[in-house]
C-alpha positions as CSV (number, residue, x, y, z in Angstrom):
1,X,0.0,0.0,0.0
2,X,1.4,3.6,-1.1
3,X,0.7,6.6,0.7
4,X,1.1,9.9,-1.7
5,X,1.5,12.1,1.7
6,X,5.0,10.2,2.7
7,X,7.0,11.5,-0.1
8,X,5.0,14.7,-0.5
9,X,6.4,15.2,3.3
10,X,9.6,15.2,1.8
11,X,9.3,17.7,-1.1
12,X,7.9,20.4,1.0
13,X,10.5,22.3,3.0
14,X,8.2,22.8,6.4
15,X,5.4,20.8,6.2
16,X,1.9,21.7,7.3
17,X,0.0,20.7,10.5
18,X,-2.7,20.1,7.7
19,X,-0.2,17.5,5.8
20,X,0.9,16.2,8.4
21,X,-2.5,15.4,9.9
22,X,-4.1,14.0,6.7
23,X,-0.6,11.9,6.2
24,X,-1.4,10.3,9.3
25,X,-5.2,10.2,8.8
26,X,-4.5,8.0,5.7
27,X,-1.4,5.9,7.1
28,X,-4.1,5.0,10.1
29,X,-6.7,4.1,7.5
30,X,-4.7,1.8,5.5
31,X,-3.5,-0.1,8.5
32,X,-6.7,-0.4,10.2
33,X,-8.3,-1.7,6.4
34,X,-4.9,-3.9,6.3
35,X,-5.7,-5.3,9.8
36,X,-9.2,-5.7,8.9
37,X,-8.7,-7.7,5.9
38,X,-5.7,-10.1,6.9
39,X,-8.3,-11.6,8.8
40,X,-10.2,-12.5,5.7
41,X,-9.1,-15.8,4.4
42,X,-11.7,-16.5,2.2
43,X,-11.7,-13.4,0.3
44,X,-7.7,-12.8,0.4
45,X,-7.7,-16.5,-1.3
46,X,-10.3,-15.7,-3.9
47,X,-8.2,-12.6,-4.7
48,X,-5.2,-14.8,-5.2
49,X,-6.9,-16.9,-7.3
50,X,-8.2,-14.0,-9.9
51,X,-4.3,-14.0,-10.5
52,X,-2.7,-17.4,-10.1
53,X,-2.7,-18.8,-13.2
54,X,-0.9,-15.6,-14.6
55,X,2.0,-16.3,-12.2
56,X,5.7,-17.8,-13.5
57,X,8.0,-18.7,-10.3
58,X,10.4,-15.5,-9.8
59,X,7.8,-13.1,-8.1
60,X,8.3,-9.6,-7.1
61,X,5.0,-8.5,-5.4
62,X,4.2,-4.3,-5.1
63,X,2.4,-3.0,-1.8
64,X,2.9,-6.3,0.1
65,X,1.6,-4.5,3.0
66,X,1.3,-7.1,5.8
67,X,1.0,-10.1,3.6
68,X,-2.3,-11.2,3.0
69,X,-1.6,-12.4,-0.3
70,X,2.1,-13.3,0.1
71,X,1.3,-15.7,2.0
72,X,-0.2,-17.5,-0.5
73,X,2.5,-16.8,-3.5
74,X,4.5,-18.4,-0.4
75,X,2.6,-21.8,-0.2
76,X,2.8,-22.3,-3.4
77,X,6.4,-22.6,-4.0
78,X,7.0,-19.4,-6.0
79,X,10.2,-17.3,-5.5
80,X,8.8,-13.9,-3.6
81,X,10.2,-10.4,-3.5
82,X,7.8,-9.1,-0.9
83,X,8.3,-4.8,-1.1
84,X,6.6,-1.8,0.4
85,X,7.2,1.5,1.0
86,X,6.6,1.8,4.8
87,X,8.9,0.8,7.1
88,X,6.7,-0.9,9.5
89,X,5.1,-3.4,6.8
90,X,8.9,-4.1,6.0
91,X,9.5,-5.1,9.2
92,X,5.8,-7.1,9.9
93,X,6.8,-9.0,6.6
94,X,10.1,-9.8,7.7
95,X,8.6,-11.0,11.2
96,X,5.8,-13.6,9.7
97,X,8.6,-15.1,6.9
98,X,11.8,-14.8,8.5
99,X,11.7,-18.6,8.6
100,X,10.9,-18.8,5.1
101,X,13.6,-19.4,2.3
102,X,11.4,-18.7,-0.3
103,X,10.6,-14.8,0.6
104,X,12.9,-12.1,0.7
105,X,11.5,-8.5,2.1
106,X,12.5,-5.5,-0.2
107,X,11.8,-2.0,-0.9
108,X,10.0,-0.9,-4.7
109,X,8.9,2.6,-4.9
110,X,6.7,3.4,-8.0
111,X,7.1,7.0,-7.5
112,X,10.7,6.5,-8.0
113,X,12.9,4.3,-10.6
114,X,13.3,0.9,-10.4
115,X,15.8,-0.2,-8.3
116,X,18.8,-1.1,-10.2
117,X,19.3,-5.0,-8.3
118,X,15.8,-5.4,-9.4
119,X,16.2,-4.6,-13.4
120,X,19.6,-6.8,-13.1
121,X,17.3,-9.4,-11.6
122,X,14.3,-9.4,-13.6
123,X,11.4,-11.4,-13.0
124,X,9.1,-13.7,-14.4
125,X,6.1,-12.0,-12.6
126,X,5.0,-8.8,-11.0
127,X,2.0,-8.5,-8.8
128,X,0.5,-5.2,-8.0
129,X,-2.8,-5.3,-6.1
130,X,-4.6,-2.4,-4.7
131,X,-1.5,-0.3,-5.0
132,X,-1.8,1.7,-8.8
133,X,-4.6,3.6,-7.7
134,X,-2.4,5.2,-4.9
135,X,0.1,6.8,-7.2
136,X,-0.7,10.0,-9.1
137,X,1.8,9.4,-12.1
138,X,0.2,5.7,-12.6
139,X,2.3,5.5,-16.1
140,X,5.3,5.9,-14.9
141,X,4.4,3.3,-12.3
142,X,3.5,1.0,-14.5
143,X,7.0,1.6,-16.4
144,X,8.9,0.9,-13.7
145,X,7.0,-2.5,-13.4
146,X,7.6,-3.5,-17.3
147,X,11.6,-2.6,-16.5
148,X,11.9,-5.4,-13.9
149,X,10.3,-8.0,-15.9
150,X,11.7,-10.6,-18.3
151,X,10.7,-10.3,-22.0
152,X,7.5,-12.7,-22.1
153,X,6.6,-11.8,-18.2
154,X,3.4,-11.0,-16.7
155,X,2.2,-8.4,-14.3
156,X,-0.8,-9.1,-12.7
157,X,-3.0,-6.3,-11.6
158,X,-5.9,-5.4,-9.4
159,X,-7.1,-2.0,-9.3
160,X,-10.6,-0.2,-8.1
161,X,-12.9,-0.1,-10.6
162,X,-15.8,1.9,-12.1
163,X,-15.4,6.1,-11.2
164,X,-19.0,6.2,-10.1
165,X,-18.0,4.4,-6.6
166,X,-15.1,6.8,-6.0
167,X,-16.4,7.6,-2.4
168,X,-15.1,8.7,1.0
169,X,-13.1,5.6,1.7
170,X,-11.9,6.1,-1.6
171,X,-10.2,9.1,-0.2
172,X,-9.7,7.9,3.0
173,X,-7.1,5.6,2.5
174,X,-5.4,8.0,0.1
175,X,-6.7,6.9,-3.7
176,X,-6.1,8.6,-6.6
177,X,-9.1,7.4,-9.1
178,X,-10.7,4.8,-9.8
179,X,-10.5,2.9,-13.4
180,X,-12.7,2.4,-15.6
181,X,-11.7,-0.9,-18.2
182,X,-10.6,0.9,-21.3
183,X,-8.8,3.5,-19.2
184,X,-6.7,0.8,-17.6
185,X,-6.2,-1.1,-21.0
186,X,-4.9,2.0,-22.8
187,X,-2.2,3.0,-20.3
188,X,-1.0,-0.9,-20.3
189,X,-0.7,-0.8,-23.7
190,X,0.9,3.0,-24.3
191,X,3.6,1.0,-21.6
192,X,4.2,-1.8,-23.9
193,X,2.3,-4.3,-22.6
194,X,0.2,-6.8,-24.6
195,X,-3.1,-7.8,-22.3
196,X,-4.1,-11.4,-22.0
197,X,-6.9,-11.2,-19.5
198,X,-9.1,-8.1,-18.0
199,X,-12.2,-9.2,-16.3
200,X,-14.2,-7.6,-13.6
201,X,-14.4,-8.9,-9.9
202,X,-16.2,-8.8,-6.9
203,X,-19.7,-7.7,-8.7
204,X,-22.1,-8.4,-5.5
205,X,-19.6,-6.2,-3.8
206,X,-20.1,-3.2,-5.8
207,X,-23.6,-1.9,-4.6
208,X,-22.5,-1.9,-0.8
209,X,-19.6,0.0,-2.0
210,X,-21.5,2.5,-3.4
211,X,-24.0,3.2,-0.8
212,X,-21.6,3.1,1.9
213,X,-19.3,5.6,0.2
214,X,-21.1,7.4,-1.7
215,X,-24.4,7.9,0.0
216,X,-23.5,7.2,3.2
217,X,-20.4,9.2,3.3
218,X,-18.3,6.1,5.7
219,X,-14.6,6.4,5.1
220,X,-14.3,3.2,6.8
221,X,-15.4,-0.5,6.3
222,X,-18.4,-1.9,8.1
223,X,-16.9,-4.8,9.7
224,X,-20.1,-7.1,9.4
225,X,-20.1,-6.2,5.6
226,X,-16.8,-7.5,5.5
227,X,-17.2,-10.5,7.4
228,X,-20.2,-11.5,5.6
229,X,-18.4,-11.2,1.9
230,X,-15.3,-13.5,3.6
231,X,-18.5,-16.2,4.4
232,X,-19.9,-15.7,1.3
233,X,-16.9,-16.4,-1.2
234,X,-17.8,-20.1,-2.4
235,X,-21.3,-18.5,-3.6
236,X,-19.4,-15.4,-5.2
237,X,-16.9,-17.8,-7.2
238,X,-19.8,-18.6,-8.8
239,X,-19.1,-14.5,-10.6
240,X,-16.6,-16.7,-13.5
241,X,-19.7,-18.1,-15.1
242,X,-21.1,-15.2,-15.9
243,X,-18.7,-12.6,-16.8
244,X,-19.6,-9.8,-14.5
245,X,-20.2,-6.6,-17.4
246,X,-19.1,-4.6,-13.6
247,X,-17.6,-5.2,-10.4
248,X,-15.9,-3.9,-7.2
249,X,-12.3,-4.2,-9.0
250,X,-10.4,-5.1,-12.4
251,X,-8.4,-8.1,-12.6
252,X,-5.5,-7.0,-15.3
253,X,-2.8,-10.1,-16.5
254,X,-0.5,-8.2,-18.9
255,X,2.5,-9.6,-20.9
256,X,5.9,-7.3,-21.2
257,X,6.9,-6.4,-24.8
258,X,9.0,-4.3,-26.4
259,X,11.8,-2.1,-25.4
260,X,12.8,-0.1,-22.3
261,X,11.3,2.6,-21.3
262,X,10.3,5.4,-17.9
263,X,13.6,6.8,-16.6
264,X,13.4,9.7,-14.7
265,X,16.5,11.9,-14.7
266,X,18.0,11.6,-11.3
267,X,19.1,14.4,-8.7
């Protein structure tokens, strides 16, 4: 999870008590949605699954936060670069898989270029969940993501869909926009990606959203709402036969092609 307030901190010479206080506003909101939804095993797993068969073993995740879906890249065998931005998710992530050989903890800012280990490394897979929609310059996110892949790699995205539910939690937890499909399939492709899947998800979790954040004004999650969509995920994997036309998210698998591209000049 990316908060635009921690580097916007750093860019201003004194910053505000205004800043300061929405920084921390936001920073408490996305822990307190990240604490609410690591107890969701149901969902998290259904998440993971809109993505696994898109995944190749060398794994660098984006916003690992606390690792609800690491975990799960971790079970099954893949090689994981777990990175985020704040410190204290850095050091929760090294806590729950210090004991695992399979997960290294790392840092990968997309408002910054790719680290250089990273390009060196280059990996078979990037996943990138619920984090585009925090950055303002979302292309030159996404460029930094096609640098660190192989040629033939996929990133696998999830972002918040549909700009009618843009709400209060919305801006709560610090996002940007939301996407609308051929939004998101135009900037992949201006990047130099080739898509290969981009569906909808979570439709029956759409309507809630809206009411709550829109109508209602919440900037939080009702916690019975999201208890009862974690009961009710075998009924709402039923969603893949019918192709939801809209949803709560978009679920993005994109292929790396072409050349190089998204430095920023340094200093």
């Amino acid at each position: 999870m990316i908060n635009r307030h921690y580097r916007n901190l750093f860019e201003q010479p004194t910053p505000t008590a205004t800043t300061i206080e929405t920084m921390v506003q936001e920073s408490l909101a996305l822990t307190a949605t990240l604490n609410q939804l690591a107890e969701l095993d149901r969902y998290n797993y259904w998440v993971y699954e809109q993505i696994k068969d898109g995944l190749g073993h060398q794994v660098l995740e984006v916003g690992s936060g606390t690792g609800n879906i690491t975990q799960f890249l971790c079970a099954d065998g893949h090689e994981v670069t777990a990175t985020d931005v704040v410190p204290g998710y850095r050091a929760e992530l090294q806590r729950l898989f210090c004991e695992k050989p399979n997960v290294q903890v790392g840092k990968f800012d997309l408002t910054e270029n790719a680290p250089e280990e990273m390009v060196k490394r280059q990996f078979d897979t990037v996943v990138c969940l619920n984090v585009l929609e925090h950055i303002d310059d979302d292309i030159f996110a996404l460029e930094q993501m096609h640098r660190v892949l192989n040629p033939g790699g996929n990133l696998a995205l999830l972002v918040p869909a549909h700009r009618l539910l843009y709400g209060e939690f919305d801006r709560a937890v610090g996002h940007f926009r939301r996407y609308e499909r051929r939004e998101l399939a135009s900037k992949l492709k201006d990047v130099g990606f080739v898509i290969l899947e981009m569906k909808f998800f979570s439709l029956i979790a759409a309507l809630p959203w809206l009411i709550n954040g829109r109508l209602l004004k919440r900037d939080y999650l009702p916690v019975g709402q999201a208890n009862f969509a974690n009961r009710l995920v075998p009924l709402l994997r039923l969603e893949r036969l019918i192709g939801p036309p809209c949803g709560l998210s978009l679920v993005a698998i994109a292929q790396k092609k072409g050349r190089e591209r998204g430095m920023k000049a340094e200093g």
